[in-house]
PyMOL Python script that loads the backbone (N, CA, C, O; Angstrom):
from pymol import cmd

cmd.read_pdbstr("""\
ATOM      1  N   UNK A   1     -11.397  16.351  -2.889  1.00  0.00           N
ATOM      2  CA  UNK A   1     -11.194  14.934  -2.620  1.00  0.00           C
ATOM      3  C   UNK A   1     -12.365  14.158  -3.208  1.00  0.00           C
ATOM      4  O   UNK A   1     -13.497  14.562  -2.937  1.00  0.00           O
ATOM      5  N   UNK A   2     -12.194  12.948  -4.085  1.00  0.00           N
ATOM      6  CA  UNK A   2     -13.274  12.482  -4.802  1.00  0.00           C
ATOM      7  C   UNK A   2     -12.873  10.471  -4.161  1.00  0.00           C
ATOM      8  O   UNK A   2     -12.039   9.580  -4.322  1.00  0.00           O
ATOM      9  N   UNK A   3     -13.795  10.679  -3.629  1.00  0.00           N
ATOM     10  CA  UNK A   3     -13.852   9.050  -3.072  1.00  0.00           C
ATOM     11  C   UNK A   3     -14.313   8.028  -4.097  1.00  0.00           C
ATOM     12  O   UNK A   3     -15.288   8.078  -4.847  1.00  0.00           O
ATOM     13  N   UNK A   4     -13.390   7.094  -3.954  1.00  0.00           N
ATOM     14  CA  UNK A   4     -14.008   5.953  -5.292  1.00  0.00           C
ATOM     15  C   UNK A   4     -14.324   4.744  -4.748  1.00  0.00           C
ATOM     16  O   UNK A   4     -13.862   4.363  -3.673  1.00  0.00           O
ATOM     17  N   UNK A   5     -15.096   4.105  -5.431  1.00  0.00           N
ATOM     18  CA  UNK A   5     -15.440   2.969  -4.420  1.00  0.00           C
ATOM     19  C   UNK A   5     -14.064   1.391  -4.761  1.00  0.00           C
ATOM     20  O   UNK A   5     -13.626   0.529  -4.000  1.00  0.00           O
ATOM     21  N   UNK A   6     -13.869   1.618  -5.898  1.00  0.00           N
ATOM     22  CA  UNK A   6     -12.725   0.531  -6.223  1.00  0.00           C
ATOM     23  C   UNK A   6     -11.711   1.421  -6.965  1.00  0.00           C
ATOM     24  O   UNK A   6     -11.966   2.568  -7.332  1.00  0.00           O
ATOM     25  N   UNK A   7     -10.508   0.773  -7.157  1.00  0.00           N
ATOM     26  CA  UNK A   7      -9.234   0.710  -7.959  1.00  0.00           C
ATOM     27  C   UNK A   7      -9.840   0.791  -9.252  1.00  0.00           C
ATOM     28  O   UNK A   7     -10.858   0.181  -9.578  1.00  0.00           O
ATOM     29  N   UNK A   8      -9.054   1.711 -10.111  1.00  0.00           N
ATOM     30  CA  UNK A   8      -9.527   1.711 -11.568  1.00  0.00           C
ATOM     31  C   UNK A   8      -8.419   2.154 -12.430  1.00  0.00           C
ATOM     32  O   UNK A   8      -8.545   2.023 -13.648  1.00  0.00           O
ATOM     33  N   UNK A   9      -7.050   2.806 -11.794  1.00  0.00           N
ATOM     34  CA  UNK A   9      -6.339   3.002 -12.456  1.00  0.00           C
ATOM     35  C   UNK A   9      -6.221   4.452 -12.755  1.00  0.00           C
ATOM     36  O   UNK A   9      -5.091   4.738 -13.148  1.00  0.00           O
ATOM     37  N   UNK A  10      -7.280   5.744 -12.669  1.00  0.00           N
ATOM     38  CA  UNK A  10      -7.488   6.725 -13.061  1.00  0.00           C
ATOM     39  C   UNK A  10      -5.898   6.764 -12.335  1.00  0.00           C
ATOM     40  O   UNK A  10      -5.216   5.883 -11.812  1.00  0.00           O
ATOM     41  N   UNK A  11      -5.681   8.189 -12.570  1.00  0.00           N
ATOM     42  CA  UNK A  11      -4.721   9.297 -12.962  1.00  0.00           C
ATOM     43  C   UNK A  11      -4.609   9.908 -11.244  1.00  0.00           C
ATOM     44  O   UNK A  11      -3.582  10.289 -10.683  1.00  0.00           O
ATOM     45  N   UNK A  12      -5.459   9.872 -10.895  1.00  0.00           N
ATOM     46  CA  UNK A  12      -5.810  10.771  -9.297  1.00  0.00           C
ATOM     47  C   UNK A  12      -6.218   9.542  -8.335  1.00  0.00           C
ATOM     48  O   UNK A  12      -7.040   9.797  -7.456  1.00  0.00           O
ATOM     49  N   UNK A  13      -5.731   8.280  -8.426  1.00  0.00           N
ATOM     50  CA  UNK A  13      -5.537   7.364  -8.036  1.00  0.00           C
ATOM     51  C   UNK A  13      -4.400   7.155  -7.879  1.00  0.00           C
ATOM     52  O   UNK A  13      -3.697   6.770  -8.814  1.00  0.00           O
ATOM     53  N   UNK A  14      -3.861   7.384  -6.480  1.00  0.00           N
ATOM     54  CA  UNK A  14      -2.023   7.138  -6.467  1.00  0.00           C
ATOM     55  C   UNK A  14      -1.728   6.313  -5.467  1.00  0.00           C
ATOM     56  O   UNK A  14      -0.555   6.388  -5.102  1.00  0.00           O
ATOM     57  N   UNK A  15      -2.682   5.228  -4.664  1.00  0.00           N
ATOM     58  CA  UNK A  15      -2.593   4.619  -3.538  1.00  0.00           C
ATOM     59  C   UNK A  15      -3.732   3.362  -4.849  1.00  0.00           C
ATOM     60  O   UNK A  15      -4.541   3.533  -5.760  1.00  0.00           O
ATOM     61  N   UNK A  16      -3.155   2.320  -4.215  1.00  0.00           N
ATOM     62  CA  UNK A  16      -3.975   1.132  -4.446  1.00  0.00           C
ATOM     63  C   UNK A  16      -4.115   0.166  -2.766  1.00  0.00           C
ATOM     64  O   UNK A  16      -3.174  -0.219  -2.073  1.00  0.00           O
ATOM     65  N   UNK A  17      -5.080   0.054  -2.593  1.00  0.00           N
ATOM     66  CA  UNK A  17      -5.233  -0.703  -1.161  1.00  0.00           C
ATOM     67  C   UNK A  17      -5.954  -2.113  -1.629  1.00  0.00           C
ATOM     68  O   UNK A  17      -7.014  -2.305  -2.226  1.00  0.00           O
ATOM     69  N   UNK A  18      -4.849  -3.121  -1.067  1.00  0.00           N
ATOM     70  CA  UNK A  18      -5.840  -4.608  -1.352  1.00  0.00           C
ATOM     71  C   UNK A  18      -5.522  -5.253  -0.367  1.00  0.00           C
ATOM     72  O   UNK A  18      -4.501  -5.304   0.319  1.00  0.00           O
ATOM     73  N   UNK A  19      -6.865  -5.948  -0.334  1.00  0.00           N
ATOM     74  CA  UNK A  19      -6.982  -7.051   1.271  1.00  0.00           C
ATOM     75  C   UNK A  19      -6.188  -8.088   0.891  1.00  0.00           C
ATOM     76  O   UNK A  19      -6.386  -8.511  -0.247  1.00  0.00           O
ATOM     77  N   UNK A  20      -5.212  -8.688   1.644  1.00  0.00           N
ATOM     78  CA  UNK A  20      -4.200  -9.805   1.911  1.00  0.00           C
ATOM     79  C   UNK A  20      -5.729 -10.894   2.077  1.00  0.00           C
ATOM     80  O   UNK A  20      -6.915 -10.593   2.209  1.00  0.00           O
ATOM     81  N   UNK A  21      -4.901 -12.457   1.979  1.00  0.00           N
ATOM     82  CA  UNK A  21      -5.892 -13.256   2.300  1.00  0.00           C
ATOM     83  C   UNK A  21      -5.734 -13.325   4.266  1.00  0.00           C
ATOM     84  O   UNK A  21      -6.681 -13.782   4.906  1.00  0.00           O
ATOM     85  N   UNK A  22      -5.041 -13.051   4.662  1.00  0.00           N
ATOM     86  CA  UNK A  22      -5.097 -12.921   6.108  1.00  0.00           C
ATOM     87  C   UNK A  22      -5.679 -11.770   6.976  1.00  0.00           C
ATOM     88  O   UNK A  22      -5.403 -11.510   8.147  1.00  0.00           O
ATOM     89  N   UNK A  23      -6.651 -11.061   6.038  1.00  0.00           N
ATOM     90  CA  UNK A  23      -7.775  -9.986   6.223  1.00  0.00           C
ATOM     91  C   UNK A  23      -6.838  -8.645   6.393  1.00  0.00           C
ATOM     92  O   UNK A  23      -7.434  -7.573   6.501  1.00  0.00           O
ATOM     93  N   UNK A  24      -5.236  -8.652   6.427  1.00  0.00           N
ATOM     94  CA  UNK A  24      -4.928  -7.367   6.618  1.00  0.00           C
ATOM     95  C   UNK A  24      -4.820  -6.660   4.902  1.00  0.00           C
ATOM     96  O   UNK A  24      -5.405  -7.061   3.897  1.00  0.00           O
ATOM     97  N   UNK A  25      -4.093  -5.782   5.009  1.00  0.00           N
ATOM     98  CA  UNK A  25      -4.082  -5.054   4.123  1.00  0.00           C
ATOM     99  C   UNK A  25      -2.626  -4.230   3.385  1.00  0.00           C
ATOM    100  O   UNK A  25      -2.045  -3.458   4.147  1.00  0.00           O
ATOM    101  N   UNK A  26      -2.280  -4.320   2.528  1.00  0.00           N
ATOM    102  CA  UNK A  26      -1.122  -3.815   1.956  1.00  0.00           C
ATOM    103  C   UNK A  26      -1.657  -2.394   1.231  1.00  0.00           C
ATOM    104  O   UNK A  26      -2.866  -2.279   1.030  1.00  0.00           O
ATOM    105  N   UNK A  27      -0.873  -1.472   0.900  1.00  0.00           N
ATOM    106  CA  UNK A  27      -0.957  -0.318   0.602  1.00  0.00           C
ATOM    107  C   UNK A  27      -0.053   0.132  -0.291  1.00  0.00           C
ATOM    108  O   UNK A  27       0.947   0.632   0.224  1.00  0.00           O
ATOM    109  N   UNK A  28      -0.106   0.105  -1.888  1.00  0.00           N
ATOM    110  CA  UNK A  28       0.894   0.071  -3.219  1.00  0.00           C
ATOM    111  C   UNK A  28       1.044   1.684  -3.494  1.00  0.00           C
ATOM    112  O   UNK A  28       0.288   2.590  -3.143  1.00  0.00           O
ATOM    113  N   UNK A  29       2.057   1.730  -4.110  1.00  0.00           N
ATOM    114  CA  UNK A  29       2.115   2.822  -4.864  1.00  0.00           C
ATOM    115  C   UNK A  29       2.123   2.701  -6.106  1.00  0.00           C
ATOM    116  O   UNK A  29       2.910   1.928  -6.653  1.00  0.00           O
ATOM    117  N   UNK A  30       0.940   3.704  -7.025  1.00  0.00           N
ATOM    118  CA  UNK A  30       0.615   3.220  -8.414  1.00  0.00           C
ATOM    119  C   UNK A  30       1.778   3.283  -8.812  1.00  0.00           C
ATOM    120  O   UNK A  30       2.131   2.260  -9.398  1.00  0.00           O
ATOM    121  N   UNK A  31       2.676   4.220  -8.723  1.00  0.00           N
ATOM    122  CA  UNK A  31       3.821   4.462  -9.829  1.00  0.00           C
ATOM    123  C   UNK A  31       4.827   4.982  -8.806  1.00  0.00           C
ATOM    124  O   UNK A  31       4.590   5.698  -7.833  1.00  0.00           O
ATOM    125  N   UNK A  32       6.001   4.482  -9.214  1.00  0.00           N
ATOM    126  CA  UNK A  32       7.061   5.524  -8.337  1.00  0.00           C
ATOM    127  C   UNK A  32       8.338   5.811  -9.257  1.00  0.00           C
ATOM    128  O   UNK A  32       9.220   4.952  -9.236  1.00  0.00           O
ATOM    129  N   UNK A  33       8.513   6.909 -10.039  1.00  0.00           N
ATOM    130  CA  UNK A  33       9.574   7.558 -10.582  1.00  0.00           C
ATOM    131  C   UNK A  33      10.676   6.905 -11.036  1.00  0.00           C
ATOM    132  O   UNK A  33      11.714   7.120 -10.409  1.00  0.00           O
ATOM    133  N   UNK A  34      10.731   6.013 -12.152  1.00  0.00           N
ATOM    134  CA  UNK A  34      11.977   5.320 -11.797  1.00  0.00           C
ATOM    135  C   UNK A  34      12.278   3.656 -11.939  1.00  0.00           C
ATOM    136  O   UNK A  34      13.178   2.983 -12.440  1.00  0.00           O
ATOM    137  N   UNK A  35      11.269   3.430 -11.361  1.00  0.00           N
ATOM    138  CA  UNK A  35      11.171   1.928 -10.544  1.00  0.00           C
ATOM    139  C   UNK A  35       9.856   1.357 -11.538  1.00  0.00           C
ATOM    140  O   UNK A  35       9.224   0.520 -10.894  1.00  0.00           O
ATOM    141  N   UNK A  36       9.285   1.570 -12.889  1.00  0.00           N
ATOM    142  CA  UNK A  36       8.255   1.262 -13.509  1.00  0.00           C
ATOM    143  C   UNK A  36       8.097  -0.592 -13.468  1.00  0.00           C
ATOM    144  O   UNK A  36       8.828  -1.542 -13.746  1.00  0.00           O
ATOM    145  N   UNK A  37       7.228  -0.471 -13.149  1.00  0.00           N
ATOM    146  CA  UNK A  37       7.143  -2.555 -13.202  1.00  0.00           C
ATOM    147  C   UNK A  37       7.289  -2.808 -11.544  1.00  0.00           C
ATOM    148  O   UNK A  37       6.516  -3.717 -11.239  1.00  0.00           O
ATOM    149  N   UNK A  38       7.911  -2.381 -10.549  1.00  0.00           N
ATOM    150  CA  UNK A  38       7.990  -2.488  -9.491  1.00  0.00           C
ATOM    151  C   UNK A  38       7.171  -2.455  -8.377  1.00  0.00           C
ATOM    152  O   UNK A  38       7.248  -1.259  -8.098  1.00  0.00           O
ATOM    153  N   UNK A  39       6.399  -2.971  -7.505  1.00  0.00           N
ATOM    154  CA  UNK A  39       5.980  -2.767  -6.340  1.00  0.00           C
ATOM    155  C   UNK A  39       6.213  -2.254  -5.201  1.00  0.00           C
ATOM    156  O   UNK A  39       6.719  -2.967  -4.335  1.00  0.00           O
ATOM    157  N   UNK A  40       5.853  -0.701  -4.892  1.00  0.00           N
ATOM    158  CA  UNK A  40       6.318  -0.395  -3.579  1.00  0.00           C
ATOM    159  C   UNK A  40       5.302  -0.432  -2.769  1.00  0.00           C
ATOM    160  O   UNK A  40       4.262  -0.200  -3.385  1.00  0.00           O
ATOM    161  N   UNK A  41       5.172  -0.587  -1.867  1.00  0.00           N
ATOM    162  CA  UNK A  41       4.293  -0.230  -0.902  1.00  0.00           C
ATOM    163  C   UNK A  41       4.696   0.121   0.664  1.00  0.00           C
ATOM    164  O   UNK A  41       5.768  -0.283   1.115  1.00  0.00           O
ATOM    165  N   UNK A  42       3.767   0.904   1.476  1.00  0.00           N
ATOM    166  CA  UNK A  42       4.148   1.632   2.796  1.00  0.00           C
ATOM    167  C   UNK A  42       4.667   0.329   3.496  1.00  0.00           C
ATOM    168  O   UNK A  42       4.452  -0.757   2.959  1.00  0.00           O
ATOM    169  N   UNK A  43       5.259   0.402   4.530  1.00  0.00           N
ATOM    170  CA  UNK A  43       6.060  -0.606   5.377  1.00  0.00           C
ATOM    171  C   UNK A  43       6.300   0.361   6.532  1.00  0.00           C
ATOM    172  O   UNK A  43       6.450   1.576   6.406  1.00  0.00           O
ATOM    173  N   UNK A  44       6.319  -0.387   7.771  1.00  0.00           N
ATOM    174  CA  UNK A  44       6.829   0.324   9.008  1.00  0.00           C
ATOM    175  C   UNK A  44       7.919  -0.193   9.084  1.00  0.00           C
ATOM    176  O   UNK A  44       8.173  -1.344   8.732  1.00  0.00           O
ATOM    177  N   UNK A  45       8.751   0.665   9.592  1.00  0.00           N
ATOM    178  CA  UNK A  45      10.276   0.721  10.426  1.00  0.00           C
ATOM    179  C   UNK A  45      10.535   0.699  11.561  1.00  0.00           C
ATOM    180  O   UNK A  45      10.411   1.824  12.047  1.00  0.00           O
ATOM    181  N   UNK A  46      10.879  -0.120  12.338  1.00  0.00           N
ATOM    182  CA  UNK A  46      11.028   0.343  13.432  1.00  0.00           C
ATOM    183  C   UNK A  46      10.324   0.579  14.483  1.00  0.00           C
ATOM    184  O   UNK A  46      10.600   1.248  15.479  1.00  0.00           O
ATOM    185  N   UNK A  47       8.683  -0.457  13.999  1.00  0.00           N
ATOM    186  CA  UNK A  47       7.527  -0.196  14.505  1.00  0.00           C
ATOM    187  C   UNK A  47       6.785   1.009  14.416  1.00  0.00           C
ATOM    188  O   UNK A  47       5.581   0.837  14.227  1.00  0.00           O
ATOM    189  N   UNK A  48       7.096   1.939  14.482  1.00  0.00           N
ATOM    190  CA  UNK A  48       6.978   3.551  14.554  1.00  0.00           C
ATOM    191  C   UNK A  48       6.863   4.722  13.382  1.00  0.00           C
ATOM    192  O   UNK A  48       6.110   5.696  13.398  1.00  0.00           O
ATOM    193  N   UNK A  49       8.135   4.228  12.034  1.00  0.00           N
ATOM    194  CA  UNK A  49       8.582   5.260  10.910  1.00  0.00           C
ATOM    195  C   UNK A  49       7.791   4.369  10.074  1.00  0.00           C
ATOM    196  O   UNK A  49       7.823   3.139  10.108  1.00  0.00           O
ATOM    197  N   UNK A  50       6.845   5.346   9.073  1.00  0.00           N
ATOM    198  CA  UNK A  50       6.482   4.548   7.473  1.00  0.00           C
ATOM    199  C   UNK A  50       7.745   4.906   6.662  1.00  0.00           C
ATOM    200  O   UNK A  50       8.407   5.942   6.594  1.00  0.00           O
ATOM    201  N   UNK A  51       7.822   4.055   6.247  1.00  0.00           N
ATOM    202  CA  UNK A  51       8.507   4.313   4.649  1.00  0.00           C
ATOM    203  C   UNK A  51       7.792   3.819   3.584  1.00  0.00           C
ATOM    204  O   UNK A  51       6.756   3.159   3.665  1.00  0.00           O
ATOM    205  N   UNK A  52       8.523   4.245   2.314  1.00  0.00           N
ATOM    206  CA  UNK A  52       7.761   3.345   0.797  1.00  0.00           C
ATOM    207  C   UNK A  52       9.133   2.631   0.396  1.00  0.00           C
ATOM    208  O   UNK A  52      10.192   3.213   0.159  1.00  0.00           O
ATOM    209  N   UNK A  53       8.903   1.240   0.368  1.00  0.00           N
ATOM    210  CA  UNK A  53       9.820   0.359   0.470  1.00  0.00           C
ATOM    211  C   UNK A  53       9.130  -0.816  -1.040  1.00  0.00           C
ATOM    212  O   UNK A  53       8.087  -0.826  -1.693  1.00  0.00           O
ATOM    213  N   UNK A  54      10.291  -1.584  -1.034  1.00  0.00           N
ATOM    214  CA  UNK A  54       9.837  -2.645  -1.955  1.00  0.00           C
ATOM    215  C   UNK A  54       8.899  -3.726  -1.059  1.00  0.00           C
ATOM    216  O   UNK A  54       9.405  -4.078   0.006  1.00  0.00           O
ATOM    217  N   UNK A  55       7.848  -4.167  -1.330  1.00  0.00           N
ATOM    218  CA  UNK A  55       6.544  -5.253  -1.076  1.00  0.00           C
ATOM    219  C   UNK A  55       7.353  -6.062  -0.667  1.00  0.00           C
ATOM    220  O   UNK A  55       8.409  -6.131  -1.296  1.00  0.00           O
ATOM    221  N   UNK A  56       7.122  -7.131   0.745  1.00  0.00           N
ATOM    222  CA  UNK A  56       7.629  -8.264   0.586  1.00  0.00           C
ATOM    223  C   UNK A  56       6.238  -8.989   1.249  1.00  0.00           C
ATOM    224  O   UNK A  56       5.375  -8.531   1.998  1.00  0.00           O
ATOM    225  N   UNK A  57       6.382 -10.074   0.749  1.00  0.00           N
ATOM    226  CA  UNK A  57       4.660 -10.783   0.795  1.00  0.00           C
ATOM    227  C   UNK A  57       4.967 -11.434   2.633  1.00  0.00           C
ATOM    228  O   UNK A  57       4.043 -11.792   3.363  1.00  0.00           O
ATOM    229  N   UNK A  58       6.648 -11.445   3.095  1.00  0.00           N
ATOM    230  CA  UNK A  58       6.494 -12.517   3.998  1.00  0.00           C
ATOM    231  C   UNK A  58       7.015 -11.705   5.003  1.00  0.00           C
ATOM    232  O   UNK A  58       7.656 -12.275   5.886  1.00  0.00           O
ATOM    233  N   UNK A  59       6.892 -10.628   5.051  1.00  0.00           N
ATOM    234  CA  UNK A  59       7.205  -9.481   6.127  1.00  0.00           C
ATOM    235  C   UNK A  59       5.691  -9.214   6.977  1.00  0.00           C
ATOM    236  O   UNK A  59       4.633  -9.177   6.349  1.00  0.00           O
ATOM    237  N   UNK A  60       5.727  -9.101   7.925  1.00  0.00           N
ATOM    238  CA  UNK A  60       4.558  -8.279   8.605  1.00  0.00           C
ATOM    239  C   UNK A  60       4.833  -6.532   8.613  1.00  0.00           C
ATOM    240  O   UNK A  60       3.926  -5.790   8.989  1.00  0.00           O
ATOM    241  N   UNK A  61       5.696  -6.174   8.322  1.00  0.00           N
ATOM    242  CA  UNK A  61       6.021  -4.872   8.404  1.00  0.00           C
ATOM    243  C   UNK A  61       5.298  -3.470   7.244  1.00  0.00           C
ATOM    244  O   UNK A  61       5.292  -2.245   7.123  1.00  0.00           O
ATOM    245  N   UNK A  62       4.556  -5.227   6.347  1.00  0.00           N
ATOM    246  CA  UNK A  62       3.792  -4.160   5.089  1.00  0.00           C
ATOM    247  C   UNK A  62       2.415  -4.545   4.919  1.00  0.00           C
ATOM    248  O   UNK A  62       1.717  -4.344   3.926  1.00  0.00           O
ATOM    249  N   UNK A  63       2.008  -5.283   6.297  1.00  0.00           N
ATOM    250  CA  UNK A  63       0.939  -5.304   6.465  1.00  0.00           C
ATOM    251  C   UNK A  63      -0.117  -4.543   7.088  1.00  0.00           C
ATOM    252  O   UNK A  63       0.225  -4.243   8.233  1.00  0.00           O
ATOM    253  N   UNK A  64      -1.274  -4.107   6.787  1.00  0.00           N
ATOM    254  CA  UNK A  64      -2.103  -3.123   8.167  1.00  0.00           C
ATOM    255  C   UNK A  64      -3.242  -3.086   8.037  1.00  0.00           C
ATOM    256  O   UNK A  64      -3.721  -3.065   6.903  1.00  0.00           O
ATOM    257  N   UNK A  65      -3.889  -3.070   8.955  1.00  0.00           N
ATOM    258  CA  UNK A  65      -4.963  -3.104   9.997  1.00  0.00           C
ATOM    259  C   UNK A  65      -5.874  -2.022   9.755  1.00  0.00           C
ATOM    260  O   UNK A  65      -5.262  -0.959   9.654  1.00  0.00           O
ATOM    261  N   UNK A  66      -7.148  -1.907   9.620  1.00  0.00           N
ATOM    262  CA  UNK A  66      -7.782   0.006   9.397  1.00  0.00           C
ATOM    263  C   UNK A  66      -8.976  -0.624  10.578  1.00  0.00           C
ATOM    264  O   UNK A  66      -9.551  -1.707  10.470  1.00  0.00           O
ATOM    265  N   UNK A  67      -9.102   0.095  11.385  1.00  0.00           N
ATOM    266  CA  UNK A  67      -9.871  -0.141  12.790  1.00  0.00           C
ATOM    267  C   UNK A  67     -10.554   1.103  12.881  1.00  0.00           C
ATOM    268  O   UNK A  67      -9.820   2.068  12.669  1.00  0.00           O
ATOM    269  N   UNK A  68     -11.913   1.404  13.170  1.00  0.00           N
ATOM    270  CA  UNK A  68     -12.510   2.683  13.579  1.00  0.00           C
ATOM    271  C   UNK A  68     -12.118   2.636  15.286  1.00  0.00           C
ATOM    272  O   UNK A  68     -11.862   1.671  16.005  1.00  0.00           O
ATOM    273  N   UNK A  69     -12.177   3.834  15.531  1.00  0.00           N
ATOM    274  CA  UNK A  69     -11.807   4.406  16.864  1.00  0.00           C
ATOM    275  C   UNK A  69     -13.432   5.009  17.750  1.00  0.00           C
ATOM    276  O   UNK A  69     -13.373   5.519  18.869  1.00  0.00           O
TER     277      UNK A  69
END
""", "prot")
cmd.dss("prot")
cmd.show_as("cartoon", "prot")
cmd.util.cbc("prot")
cmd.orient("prot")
C-alpha cells in the first residue's frame, strides 16, 4: 500500500476523493469499464448498502463524512 498525498492520475490510483464546498466529500471512480467520460462515484442506498452509481451533485446520498473514532 503506497499512500499519496494528492490525486495525480497514476495507474494505482483508482479512487479520487474531493472535498465538496459543503466540507463533505464525494468519492469517484477513476475509470469504470465501459462508461469512459463518465462519473461514478460511491453512493449509499438505503442508508445502509454502498453502491457505484452515477454522481449526482444534488443528492446527499454521494456525499461523506471521514470522522476519527
Amino acid at each position: 500500500l503506497t499512500a499519496v498525498p494528492e490525486y495525480t492520475g497514476a495507474p494505482e490510483q483508482l479512487w479520487q476523493i474531493e472535498q465538496l464546498i459543503d466540507g463533505t466529500y464525494r468519492i469517484l471512480a477513476v475509470s469504470v469499464p465501459g462508461h469512459e467520460g463518465e462519473k461514478f462515484a460511491l453512493v449509499a442506498t438505503a442508508d445502509s448498502n454502498v453502491a457505484l452509481g452515477k454522481y449526482d451533485f444534488s443528492s446527499d446520498n454521494s456525499k461523506w463524512d471521514f470522522r476519527d473514532r
